[in-house]
C-alpha positions, 0 to 999 in steps of 0.5 A: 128675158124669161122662157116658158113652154107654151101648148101642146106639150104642157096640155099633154103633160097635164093630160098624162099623154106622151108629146114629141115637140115643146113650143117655147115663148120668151117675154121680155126679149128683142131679136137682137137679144135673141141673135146675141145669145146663139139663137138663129133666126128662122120666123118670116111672119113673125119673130121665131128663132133655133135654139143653139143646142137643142134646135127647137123653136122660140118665139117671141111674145106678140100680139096679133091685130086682124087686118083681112079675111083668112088666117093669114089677115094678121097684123104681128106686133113683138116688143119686150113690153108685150105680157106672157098674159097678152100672148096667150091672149091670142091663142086658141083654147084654153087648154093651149093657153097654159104656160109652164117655167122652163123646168116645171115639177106641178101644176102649182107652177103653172100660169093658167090666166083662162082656166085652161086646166079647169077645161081640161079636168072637165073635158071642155074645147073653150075659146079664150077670147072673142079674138078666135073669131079672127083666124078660120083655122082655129074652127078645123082645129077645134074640130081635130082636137074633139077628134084627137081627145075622147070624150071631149066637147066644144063649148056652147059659147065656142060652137056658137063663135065658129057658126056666126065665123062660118056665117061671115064668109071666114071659112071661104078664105081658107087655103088648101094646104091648111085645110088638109093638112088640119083634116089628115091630123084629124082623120088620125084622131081615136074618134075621126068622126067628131071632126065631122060632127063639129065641122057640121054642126058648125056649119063648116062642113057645108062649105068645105065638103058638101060631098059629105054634108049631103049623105046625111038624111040620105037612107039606104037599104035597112038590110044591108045598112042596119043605120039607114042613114048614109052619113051615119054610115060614113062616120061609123066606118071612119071609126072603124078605121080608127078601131082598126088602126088604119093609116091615112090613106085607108081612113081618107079612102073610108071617108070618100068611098060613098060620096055619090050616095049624095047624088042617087036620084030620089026616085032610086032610093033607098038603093044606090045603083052606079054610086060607085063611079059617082064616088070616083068623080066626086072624090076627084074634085076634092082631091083637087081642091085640098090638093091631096096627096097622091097616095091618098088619091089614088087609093081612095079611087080604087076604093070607090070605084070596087067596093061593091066588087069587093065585098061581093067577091065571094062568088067571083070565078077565078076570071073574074077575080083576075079581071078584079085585080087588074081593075084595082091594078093589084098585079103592079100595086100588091101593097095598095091592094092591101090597104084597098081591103082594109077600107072595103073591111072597115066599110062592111063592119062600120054598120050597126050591130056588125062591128065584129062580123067577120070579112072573109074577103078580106083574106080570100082576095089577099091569098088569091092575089098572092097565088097568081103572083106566084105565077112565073110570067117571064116563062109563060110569056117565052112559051107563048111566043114558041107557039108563034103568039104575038103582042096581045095574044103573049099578054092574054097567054099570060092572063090564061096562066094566072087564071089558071093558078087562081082555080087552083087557089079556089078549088083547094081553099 
């Protein structure tokens, strides 16, 4: 039996980045020898066992033989014959099929069959074998990992796989959760839009978001959008999110926030009137489709549907500054409210050339919320209903007291 750390955290050790977990292969072992050693069982599809002290995962080596569409068409086969060479075999990139002894020092000790540490020095995303066209995930993988890794590029020969993948239907057999769960880890890369940019070279994006694959080629007001192009746009303000570091949610709702851009009449352009709400509905069916969380779901909707309120909020009286809030459910959801400015700031400065203007609206709308609060609605609401008030009456005496914090608030700013 011998051990040997396998992926992530080899790669990221040679690329001098931190990593959380170790992926661990043993060659030359059965279950049963695993089990007599201490090692718990865990692995349904295929043998992975619990060290007994330290709880991470070791698998053992195997070969996969592809019996289906999907990522989930395999055949596994694990014996004490199959080769450290034969598992790495299967894996993804080359940078991911370099294997290390359990207590490695340098490089030297490395075993780097496919050139993964050459990949590495020159910045390349490379298939191993011709086995990569077998598993769809492997096309959103490569797609995060050039989102995750600055400056890296996927290989011609890679890029052209994935296409001739996309073209086999393969990407049609994905499964939702996968799906976002490869997508979330990519919009949390430094530079989320080379996720897009590989998916839609590829032609994947076409397939699993249209949404976002018809704004490009769609312009916009070269006065408001120095880079006209709409799908230049979307992926100059995922940057942004990514500059800012923003969370999931903000960078989801940054990605969705002009999806009805796509859908402008032609006749309308280069203006986008009531894009706003065909955002919310588009976003919608995404949501469902990758079953998304809730919290990235329903910030991405407000977002979507407010922007353009927001970013013209510098001319809201105190009533409509009420009425915004209340639309962006701002009272109950404060914390939300933040994040939905944050993606309206990104928004505005994920434009050419307007990287560092500032975003006034930002502060002016957190500051208001803030006043009105501060308003003491159980006593407002005790007044009102002294003066005889009744149900909608008492809620509207309410909304008359925060208007009338937030006058105060915009007289004295």
């Amino acid at each position: 039996m011998k051990i040997y750390q396998v992926g992530g955290a080899v790669r990221d050790r040679l690329l001098q980045r931190p990593f959380h977990d170790t992926d661990w292969v043993v060659v030359g072992a059965t279950p049963e020898d695993m089990t007599a050693q201490g090692f718990t069982p865990v692995g349904k599809d295929f043998p992975v066992f619990l060290h007994p002290e330290t709880h991470e995962e070791y698998a053992l080596a195997r070969t996969e033989r592809k019996s289906g569409m999907g990522y989930r068409g395999f055949v596994v086969h694990t014996s004490p014959d199959v080769t450290l060479e034969e598992d790495l075999a299967r894996r993804d990139l080359t940078i991911n099929a370099i294997a290390a002894p359990a207590d490695w020092i340098s490089a030297k000790e490395l075993f780097d069959p496919y050139n993964g540490q050459a990949d590495l020095q020159a910045k390349l995303l490379r298939h191993v074998t011709d086995a990569f066209r077998e598993d769809p995930v492997r096309i959103l993988r490569v797609a995060r990992f050039a989102a995750r890794f600055n400056g890296f590029t996927v290989a011609p020969e890679t890029l052209q796989l994935m296409r001739e993948m996309v073209e086999a239907g393969e990407v049609d057999h994905l499964v939702p959760e996968r799906v976002w769960q490869e997508i979330s880890r990519g919009l949390m890369g430094t530079q989320p839009s080379r996720m897009f940019e590989v998916l839609r070279a590829c032609g994947a994006l076409k397939v699993l978001l249209p949404e976002l694959d018809r704004l490009w080629g769609v312009p916009q007001r070269p006065e408001y959008h120095p880079e006209v192009d709409s799908g230049v746009h979307a992926m100059l303000v995922l940057d942004m999110a990514a500059q800012l570091n923003a969370p999931l949610t903000v960078r989801f709702a940054c990605l969705c926030h002009d999806f009805g851009k796509g859908t402008t009449p032609a006749e309308m352009l280069p203006r986008h009137i009531g894009h706003e709400q065909r955002s919310a509905r588009l976003l919608q069916a995404v949501c469902a489709r990758w079953r998304v969380p809730n919290d990235c779901k329903e910030l991405a909707d407000v977002v979507a549907r407010e922007h353009g309120n927001i970013h013209r909020s510098q001319d809201l009286n105190a009533a409509a500054l009420l009425r915004l809030y209340e639309r962006c459910d701002a009272i109950r959801k404060p914390a939300r409210f933040a994040e939905a400015l944050l993606a309206c700031e990104c928004d505005a400065r994920g434009r050419t050339g307007l990287e560092a203007k500032p975003y006034p609206q930002r502060e002016r709308l957190w500051n208001g919320l803030q006043a009105a609060l501060q308003v003491d609605t159980a006593s407002a609401a005790q007044q009102a209903a002294a003066r005889g008030l009744q149900g909608k009456a008492v809620g509207e005496a309410v909304a008359a007291a925060r208007t009338q914090a937030l006058t105060q608030y915009l007289q004295a700013a």
